[in-house]
BASEKE-560112 format. One record per atom (N, C-alpha, C, CB): residue number from 1; residue in three letters; atom name; x, y, z. Coordinates in pm, 1 decimal. Glycine has a CB too. Layout:
residues N
{seq->NUM; type->ALA; atom->CA; x->X; y->Y; z->Z} .
...
***
This chain:
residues 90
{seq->1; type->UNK; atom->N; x->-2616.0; y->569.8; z->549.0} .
{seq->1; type->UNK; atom->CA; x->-2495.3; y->489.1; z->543.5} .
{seq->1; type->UNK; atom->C; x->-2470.3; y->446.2; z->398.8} .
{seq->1; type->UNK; atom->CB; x->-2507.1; y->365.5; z->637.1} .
{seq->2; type->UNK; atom->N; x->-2335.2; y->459.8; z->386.3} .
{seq->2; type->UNK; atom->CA; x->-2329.9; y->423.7; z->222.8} .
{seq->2; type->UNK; atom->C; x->-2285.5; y->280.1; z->192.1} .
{seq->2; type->UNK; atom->CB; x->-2220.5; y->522.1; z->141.6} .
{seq->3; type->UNK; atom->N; x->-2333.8; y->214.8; z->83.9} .
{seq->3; type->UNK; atom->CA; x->-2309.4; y->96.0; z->95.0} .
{seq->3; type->UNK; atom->C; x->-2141.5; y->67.6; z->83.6} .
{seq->3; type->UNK; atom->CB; x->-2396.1; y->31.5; z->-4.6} .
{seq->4; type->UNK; atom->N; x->-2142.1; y->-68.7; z->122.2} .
{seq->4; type->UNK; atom->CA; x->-1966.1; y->-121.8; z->145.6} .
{seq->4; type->UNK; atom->C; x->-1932.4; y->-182.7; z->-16.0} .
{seq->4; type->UNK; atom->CB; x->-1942.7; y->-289.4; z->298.3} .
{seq->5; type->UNK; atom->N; x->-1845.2; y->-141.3; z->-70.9} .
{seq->5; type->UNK; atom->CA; x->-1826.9; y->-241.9; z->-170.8} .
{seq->5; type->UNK; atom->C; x->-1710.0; y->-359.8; z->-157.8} .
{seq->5; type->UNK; atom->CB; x->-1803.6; y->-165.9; z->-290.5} .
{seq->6; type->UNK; atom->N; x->-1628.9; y->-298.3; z->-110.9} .
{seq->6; type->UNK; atom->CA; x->-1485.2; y->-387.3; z->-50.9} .
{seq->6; type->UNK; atom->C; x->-1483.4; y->-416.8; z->134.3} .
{seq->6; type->UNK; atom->CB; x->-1319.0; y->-267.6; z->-93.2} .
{seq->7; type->UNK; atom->N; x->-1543.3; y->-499.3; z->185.9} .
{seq->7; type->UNK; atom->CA; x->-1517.5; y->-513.9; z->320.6} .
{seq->7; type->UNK; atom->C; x->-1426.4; y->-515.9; z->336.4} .
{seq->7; type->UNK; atom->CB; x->-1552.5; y->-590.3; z->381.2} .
{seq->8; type->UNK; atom->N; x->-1360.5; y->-463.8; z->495.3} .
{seq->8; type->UNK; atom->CA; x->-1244.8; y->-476.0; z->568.6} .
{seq->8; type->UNK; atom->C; x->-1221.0; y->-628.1; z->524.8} .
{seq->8; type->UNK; atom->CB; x->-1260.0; y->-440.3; z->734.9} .
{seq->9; type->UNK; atom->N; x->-1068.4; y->-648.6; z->560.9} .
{seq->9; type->UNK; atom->CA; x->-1014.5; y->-772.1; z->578.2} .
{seq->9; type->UNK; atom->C; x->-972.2; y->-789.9; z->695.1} .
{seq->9; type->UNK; atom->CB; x->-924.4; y->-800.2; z->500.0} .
{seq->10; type->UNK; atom->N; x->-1080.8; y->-912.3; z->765.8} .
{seq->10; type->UNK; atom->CA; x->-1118.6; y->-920.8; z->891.1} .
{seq->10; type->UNK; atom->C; x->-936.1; y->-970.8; z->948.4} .
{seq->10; type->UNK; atom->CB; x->-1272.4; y->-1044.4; z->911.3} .
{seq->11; type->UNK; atom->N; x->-836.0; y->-1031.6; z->876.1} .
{seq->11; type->UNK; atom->CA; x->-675.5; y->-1049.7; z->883.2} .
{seq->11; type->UNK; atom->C; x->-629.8; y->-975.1; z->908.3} .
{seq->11; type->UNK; atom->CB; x->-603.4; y->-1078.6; z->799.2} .
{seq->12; type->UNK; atom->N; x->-656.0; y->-819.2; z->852.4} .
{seq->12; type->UNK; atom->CA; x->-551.9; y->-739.5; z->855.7} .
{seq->12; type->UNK; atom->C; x->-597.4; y->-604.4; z->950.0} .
{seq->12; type->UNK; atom->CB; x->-509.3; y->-709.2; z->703.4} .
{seq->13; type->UNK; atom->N; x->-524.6; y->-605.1; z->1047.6} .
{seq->13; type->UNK; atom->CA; x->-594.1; y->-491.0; z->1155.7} .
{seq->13; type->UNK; atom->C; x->-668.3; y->-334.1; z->1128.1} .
{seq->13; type->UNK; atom->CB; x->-476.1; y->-453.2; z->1246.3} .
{seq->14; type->UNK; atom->N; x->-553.2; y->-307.3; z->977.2} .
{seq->14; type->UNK; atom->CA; x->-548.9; y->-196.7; z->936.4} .
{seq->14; type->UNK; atom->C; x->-646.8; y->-148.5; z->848.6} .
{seq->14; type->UNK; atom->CB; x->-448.3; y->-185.3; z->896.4} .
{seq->15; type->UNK; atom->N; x->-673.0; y->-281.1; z->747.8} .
{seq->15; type->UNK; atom->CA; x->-801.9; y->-255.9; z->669.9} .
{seq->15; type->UNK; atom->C; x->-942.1; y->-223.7; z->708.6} .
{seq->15; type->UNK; atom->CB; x->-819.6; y->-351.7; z->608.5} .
{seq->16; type->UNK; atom->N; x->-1026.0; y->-159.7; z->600.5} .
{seq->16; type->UNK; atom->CA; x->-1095.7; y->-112.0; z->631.8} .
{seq->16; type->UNK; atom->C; x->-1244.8; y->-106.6; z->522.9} .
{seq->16; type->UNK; atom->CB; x->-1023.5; y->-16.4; z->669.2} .
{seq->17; type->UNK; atom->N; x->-1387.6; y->-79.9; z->588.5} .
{seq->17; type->UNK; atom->CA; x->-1471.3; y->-97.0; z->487.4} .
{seq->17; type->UNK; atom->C; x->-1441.3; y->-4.2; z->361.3} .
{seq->17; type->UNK; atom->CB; x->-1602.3; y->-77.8; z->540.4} .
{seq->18; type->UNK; atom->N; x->-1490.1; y->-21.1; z->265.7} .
{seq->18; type->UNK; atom->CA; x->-1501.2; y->74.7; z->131.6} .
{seq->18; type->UNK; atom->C; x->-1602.7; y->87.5; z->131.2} .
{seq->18; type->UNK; atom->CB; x->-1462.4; y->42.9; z->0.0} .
{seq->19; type->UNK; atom->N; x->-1659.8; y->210.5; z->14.2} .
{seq->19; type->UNK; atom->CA; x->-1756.9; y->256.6; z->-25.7} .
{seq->19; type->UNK; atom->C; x->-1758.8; y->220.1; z->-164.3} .
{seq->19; type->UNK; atom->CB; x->-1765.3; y->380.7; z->5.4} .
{seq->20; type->UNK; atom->N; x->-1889.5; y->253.1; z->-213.2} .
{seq->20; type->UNK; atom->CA; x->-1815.4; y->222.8; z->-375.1} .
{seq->20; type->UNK; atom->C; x->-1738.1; y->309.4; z->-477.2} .
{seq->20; type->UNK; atom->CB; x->-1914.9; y->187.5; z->-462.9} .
{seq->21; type->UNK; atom->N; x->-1768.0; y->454.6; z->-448.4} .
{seq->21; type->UNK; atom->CA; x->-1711.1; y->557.8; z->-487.5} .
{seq->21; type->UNK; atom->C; x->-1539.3; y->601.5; z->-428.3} .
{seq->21; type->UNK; atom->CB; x->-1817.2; y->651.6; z->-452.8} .
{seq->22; type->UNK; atom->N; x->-1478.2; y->479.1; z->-311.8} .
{seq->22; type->UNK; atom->CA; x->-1332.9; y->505.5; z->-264.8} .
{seq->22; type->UNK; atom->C; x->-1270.9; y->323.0; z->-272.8} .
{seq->22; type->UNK; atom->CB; x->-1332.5; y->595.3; z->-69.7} .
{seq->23; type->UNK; atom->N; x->-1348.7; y->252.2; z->-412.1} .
{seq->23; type->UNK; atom->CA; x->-1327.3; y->102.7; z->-391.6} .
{seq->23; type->UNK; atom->C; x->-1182.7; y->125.1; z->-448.7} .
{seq->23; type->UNK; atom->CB; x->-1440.4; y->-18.7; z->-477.9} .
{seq->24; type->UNK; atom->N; x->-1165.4; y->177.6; z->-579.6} .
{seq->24; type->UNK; atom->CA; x->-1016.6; y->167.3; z->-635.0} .
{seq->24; type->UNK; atom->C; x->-910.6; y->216.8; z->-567.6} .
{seq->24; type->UNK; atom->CB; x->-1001.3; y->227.4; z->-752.1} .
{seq->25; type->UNK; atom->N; x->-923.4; y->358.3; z->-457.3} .
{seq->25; type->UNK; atom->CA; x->-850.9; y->400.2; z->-372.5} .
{seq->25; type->UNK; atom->C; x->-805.5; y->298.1; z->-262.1} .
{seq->25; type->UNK; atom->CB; x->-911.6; y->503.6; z->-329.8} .
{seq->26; type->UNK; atom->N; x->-911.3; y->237.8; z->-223.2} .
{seq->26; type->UNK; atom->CA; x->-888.3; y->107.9; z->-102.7} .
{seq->26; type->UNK; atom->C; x->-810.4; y->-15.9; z->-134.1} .
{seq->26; type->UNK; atom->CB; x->-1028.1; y->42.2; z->-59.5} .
{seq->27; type->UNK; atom->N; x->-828.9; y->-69.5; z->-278.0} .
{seq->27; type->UNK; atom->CA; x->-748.6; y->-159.5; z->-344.2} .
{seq->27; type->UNK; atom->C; x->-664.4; y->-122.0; z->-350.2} .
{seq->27; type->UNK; atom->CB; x->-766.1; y->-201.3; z->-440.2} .
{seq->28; type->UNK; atom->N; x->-603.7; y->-27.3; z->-407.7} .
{seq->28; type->UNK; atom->CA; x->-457.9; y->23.8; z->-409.3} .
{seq->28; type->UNK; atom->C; x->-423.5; y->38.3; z->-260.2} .
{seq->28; type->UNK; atom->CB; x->-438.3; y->172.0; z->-493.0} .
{seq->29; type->UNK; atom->N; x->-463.5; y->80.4; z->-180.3} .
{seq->29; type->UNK; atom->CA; x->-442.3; y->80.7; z->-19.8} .
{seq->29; type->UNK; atom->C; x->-378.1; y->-57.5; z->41.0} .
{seq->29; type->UNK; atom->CB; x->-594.5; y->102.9; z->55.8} .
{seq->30; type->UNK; atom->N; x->-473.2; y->-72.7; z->15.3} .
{seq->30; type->UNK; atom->CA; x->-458.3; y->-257.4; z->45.7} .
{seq->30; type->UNK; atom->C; x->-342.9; y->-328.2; z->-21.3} .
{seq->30; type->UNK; atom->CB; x->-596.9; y->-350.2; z->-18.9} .
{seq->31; type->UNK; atom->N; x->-306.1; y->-320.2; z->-156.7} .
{seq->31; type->UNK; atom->CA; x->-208.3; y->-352.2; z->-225.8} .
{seq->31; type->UNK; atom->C; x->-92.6; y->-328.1; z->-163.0} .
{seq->31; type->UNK; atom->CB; x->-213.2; y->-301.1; z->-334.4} .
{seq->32; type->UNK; atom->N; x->-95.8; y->-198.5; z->-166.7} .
{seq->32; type->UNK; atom->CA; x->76.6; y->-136.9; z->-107.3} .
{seq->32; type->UNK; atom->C; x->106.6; y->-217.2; z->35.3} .
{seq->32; type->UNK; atom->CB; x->79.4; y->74.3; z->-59.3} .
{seq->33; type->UNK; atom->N; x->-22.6; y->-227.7; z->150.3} .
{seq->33; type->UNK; atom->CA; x->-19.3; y->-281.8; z->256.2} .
{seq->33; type->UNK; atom->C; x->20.9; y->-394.5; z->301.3} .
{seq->33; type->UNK; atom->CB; x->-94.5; y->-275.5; z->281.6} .
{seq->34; type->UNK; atom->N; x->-31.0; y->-445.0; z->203.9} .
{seq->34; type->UNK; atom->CA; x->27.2; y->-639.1; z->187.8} .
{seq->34; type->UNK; atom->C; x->122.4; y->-653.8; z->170.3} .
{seq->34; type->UNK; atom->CB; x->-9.7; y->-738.4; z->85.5} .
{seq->35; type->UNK; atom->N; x->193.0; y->-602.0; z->23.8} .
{seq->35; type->UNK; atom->CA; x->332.5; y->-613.8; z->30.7} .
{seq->35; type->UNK; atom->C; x->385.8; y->-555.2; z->114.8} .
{seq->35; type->UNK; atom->CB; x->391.2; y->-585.8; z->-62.2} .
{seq->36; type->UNK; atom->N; x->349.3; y->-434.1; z->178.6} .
{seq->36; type->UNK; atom->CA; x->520.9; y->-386.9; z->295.1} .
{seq->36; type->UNK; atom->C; x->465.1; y->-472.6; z->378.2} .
{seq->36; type->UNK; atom->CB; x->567.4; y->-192.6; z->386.7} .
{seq->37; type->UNK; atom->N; x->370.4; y->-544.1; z->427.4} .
{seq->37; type->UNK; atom->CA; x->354.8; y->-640.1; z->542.4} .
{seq->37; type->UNK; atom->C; x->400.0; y->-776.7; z->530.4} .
{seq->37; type->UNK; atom->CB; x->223.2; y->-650.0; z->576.4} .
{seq->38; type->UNK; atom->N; x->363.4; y->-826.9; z->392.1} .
{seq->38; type->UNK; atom->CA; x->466.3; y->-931.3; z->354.4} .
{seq->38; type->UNK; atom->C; x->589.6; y->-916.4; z->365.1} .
{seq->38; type->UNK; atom->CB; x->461.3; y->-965.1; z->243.2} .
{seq->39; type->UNK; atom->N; x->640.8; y->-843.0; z->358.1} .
{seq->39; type->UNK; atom->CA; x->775.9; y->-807.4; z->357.9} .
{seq->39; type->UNK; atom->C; x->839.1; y->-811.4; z->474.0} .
{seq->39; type->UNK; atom->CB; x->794.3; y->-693.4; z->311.3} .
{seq->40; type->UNK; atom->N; x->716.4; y->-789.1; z->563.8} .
{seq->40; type->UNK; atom->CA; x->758.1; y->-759.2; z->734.9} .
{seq->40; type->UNK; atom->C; x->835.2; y->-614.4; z->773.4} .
{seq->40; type->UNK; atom->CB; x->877.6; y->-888.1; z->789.6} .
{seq->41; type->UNK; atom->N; x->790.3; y->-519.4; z->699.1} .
{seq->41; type->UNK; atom->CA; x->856.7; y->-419.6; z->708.4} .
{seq->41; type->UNK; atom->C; x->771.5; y->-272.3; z->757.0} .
{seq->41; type->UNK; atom->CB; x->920.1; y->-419.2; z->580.9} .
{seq->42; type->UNK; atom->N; x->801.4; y->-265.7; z->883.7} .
{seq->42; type->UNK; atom->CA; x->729.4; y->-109.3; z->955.2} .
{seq->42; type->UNK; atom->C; x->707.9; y->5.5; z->820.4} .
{seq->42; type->UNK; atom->CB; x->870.9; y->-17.1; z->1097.2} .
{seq->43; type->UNK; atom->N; x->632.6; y->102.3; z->835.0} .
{seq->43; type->UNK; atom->CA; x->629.3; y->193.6; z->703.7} .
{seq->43; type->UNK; atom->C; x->741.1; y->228.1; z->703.8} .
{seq->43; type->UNK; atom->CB; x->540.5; y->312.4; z->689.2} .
{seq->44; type->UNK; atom->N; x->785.6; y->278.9; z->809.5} .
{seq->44; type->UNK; atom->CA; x->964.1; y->304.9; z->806.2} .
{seq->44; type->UNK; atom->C; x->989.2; y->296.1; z->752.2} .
{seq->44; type->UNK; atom->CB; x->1060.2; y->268.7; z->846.4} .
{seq->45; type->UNK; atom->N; x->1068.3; y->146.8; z->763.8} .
{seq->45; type->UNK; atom->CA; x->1149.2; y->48.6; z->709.5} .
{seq->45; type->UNK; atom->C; x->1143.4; y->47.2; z->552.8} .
{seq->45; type->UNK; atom->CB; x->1109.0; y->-82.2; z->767.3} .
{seq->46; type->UNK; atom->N; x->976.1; y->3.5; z->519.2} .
{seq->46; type->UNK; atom->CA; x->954.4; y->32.1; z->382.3} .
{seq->46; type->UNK; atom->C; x->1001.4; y->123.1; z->311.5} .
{seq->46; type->UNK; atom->CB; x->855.9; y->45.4; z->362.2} .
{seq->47; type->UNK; atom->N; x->954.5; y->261.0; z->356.3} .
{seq->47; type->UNK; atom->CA; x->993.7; y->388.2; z->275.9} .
{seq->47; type->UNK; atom->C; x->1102.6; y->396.1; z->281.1} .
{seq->47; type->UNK; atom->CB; x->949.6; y->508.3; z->306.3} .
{seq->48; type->UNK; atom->N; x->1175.5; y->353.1; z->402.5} .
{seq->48; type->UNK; atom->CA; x->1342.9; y->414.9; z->375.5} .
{seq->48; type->UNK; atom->C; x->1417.2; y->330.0; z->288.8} .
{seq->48; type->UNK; atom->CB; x->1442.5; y->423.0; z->516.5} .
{seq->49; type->UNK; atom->N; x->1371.9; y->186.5; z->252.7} .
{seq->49; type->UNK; atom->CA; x->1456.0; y->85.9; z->189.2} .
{seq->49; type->UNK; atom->C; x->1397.8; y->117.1; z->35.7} .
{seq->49; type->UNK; atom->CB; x->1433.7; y->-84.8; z->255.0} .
{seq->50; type->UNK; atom->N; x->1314.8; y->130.9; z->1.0} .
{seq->50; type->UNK; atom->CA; x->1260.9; y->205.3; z->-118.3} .
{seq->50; type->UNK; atom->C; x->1252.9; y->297.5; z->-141.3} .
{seq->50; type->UNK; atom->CB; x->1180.4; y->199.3; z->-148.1} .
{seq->51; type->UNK; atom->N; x->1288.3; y->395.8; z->-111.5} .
{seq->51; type->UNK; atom->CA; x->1286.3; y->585.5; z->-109.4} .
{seq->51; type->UNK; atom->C; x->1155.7; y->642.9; z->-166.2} .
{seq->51; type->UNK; atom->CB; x->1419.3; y->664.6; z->-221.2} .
{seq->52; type->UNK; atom->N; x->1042.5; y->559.6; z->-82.6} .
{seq->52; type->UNK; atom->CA; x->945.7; y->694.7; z->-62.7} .
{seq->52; type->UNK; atom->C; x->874.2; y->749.6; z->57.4} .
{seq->52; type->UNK; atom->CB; x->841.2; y->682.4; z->-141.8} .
{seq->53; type->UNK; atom->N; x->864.2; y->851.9; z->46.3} .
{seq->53; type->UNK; atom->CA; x->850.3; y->953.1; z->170.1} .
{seq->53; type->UNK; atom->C; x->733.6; y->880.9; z->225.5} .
{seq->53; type->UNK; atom->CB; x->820.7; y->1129.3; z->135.9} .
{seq->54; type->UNK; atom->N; x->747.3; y->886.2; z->359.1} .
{seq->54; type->UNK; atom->CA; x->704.3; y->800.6; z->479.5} .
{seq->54; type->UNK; atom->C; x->524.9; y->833.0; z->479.7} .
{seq->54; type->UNK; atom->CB; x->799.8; y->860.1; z->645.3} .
{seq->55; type->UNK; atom->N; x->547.1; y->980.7; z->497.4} .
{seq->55; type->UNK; atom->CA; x->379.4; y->1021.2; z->455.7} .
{seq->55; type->UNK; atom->C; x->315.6; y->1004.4; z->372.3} .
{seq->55; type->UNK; atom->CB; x->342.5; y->1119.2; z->445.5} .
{seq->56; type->UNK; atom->N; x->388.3; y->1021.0; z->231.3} .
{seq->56; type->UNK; atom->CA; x->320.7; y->968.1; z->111.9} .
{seq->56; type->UNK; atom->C; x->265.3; y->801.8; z->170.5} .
{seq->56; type->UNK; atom->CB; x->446.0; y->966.4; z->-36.1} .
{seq->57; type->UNK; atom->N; x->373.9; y->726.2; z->195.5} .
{seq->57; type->UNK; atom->CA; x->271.3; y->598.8; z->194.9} .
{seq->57; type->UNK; atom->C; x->203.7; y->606.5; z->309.3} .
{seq->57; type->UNK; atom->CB; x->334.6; y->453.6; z->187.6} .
{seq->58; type->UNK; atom->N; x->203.0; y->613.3; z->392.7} .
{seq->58; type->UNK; atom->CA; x->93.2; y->633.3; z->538.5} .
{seq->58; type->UNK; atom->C; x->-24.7; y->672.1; z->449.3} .
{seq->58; type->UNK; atom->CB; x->138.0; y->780.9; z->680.6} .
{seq->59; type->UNK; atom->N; x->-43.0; y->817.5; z->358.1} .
{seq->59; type->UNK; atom->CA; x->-154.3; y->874.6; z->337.9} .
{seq->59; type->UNK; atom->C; x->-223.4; y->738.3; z->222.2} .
{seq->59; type->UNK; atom->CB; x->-125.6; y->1047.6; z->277.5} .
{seq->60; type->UNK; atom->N; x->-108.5; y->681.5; z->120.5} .
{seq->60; type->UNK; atom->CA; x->-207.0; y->569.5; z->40.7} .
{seq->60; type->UNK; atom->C; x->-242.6; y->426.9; z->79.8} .
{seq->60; type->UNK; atom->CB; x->-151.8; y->543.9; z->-84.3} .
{seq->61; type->UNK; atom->N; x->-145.5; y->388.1; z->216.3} .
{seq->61; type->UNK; atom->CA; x->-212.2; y->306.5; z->267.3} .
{seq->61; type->UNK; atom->C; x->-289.1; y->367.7; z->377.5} .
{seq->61; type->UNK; atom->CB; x->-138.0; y->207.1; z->297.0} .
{seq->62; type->UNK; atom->N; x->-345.1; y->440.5; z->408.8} .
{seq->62; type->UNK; atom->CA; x->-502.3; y->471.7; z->475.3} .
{seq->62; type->UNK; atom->C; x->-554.6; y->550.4; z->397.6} .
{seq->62; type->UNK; atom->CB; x->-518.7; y->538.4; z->617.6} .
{seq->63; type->UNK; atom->N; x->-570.3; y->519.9; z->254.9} .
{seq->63; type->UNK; atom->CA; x->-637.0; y->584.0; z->144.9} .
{seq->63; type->UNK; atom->C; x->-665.6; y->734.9; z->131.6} .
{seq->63; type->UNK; atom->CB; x->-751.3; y->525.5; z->137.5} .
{seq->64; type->UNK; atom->N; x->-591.7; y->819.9; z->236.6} .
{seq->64; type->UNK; atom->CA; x->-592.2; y->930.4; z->220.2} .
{seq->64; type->UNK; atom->C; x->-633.2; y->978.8; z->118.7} .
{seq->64; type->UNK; atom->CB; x->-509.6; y->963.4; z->239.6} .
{seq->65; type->UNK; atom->N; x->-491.0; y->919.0; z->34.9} .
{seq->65; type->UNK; atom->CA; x->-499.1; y->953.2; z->-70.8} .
{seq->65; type->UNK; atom->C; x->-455.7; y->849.7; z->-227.2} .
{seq->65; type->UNK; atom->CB; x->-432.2; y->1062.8; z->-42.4} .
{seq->66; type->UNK; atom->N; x->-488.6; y->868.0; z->-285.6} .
{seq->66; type->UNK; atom->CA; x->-464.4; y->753.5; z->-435.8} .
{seq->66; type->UNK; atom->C; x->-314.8; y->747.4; z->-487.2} .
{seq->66; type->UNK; atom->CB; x->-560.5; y->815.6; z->-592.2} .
{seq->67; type->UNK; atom->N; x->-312.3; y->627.6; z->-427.4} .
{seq->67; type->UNK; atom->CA; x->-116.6; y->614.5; z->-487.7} .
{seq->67; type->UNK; atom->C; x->-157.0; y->619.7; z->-667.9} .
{seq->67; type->UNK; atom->CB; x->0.9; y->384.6; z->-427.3} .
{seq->68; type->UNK; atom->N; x->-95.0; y->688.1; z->-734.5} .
{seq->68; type->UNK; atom->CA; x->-70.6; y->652.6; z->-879.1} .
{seq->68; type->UNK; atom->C; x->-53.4; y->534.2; z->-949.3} .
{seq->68; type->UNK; atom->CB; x->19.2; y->700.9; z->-910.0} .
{seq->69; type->UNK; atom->N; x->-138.6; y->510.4; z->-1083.4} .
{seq->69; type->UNK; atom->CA; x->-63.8; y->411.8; z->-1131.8} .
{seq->69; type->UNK; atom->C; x->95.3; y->359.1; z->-1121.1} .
{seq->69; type->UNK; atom->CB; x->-86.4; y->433.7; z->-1233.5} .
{seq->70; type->UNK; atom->N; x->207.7; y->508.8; z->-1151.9} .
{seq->70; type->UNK; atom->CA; x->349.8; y->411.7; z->-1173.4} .
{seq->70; type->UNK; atom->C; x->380.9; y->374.4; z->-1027.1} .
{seq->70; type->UNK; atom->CB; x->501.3; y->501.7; z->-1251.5} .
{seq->71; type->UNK; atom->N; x->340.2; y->444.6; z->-896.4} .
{seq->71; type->UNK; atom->CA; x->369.6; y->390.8; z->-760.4} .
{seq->71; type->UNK; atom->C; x->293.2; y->243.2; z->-753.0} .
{seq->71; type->UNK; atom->CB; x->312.9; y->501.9; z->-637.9} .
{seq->72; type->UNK; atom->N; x->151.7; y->218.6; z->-805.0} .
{seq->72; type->UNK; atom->CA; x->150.9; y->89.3; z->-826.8} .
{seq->72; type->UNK; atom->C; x->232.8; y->-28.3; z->-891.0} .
{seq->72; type->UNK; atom->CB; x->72.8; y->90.1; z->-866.8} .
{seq->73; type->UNK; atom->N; x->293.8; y->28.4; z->-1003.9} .
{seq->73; type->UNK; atom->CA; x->397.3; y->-57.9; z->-1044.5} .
{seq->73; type->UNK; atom->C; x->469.6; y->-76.4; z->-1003.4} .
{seq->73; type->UNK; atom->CB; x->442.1; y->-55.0; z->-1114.9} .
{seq->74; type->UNK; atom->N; x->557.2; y->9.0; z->-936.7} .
{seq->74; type->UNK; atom->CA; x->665.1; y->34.3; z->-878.2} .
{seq->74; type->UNK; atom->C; x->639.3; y->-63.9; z->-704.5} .
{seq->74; type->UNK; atom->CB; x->681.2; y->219.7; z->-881.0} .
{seq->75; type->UNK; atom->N; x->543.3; y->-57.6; z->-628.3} .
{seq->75; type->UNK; atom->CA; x->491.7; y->-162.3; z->-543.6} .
{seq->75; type->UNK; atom->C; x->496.4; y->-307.3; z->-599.5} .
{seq->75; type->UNK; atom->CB; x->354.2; y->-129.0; z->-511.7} .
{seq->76; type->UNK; atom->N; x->429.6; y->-297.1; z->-691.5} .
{seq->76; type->UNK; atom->CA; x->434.1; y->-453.0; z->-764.9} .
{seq->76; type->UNK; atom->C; x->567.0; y->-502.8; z->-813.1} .
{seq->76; type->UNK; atom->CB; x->342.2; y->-459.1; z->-900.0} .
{seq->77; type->UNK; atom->N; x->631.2; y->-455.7; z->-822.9} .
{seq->77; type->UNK; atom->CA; x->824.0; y->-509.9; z->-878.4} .
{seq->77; type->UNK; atom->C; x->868.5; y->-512.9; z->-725.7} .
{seq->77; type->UNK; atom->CB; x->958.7; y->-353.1; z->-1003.1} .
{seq->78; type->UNK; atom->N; x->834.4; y->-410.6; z->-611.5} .
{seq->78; type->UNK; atom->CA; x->890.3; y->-451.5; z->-536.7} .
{seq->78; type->UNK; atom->C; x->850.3; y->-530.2; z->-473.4} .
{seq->78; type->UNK; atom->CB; x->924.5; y->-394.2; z->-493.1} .
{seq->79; type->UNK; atom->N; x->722.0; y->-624.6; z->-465.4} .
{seq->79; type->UNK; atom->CA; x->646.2; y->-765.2; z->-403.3} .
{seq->79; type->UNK; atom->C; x->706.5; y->-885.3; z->-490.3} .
{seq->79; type->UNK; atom->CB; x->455.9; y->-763.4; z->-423.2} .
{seq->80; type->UNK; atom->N; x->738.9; y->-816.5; z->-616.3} .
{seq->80; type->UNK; atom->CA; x->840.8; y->-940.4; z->-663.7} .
{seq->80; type->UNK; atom->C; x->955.8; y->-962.8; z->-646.7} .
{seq->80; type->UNK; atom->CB; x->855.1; y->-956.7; z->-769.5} .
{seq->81; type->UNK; atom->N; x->1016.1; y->-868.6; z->-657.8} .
{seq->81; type->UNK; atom->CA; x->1176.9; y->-860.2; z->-640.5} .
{seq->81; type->UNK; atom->C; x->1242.0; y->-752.2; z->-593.5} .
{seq->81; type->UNK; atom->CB; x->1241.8; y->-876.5; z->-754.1} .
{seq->82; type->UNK; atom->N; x->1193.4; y->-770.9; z->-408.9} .
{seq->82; type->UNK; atom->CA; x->1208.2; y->-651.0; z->-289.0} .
{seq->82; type->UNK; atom->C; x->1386.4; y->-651.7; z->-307.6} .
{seq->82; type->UNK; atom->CB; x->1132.7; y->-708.5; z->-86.4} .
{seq->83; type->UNK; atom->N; x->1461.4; y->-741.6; z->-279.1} .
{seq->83; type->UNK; atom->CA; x->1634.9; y->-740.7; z->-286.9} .
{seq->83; type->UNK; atom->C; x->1647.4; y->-648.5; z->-412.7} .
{seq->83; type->UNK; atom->CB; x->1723.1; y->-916.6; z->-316.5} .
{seq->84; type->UNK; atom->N; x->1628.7; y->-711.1; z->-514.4} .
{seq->84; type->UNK; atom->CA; x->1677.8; y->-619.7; z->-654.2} .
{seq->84; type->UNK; atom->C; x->1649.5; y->-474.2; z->-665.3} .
{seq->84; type->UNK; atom->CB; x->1608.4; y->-672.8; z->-784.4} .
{seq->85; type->UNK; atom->N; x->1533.9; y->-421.3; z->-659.1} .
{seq->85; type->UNK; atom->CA; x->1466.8; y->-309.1; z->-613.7} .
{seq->85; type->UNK; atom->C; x->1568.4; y->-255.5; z->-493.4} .
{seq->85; type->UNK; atom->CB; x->1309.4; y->-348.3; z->-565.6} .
{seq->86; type->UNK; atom->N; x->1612.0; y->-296.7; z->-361.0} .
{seq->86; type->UNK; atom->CA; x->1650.3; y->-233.1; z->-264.6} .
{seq->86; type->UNK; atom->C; x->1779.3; y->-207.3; z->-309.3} .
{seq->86; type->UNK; atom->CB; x->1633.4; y->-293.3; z->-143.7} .
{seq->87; type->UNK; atom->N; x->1831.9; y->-340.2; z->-385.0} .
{seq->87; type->UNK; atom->CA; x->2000.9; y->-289.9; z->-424.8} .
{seq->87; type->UNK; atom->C; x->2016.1; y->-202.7; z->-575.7} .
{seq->87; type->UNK; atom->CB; x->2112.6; y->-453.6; z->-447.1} .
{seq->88; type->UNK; atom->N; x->1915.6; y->-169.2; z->-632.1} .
{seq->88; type->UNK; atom->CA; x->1920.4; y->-64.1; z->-758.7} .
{seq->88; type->UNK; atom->C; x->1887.7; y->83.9; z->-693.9} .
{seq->88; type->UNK; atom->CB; x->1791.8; y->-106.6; z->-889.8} .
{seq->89; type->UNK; atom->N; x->1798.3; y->63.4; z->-615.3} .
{seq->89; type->UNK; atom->CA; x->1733.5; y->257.8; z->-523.2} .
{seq->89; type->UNK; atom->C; x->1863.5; y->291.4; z->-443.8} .
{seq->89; type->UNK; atom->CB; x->1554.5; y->250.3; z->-353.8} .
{seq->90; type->UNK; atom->N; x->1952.1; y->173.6; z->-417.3} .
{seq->90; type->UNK; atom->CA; x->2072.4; y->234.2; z->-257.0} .
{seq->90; type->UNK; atom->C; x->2139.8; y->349.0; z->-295.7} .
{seq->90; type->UNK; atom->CB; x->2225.2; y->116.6; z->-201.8} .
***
């Protein structure tokens, strides 16, 4: 068994243990997750009000796979300023 470096977040249904070799993949996981959940928004909802493809985020929020740095940024402007973001992408 490999050790955990990031435990699930016993809050959030979706999260999940890390390893230490998939910790930065899981943070970024987790990141994107919070905000579209803060937001209150199904992945749907998310991707379609922000224009990115539905699978892409499914696969980086269940760490499939590693969202990129600028998709991190681009998450982070929209946890700040989801309206502005939705009315500049329409």
């Amino acid at each position: 068994m490999k050790p955990i470096a990031l435990p699930a977040d016993p809050a959030d249904a979706e999260d999940f243990d890390a390893p230490i070799e998939a910790l930065n993949r899981a943070q970024r996981a987790r990141l994107i997750r919070k905000t579209r959940t803060g937001l209150g928004l199904s992945q749907a909802e998310f991707a379609n009000r922000f224009r990115v493809p539905v699978g892409t985020l499914r696969d980086w929020e269940q760490a499939r796979a590693t969202a990129p740095d600028f998709a991190i940024a681009y998450v982070r402007v929209i946890g700040l300023h989801p309206d502005m973001v939705a009315k500049v992408v329409a």
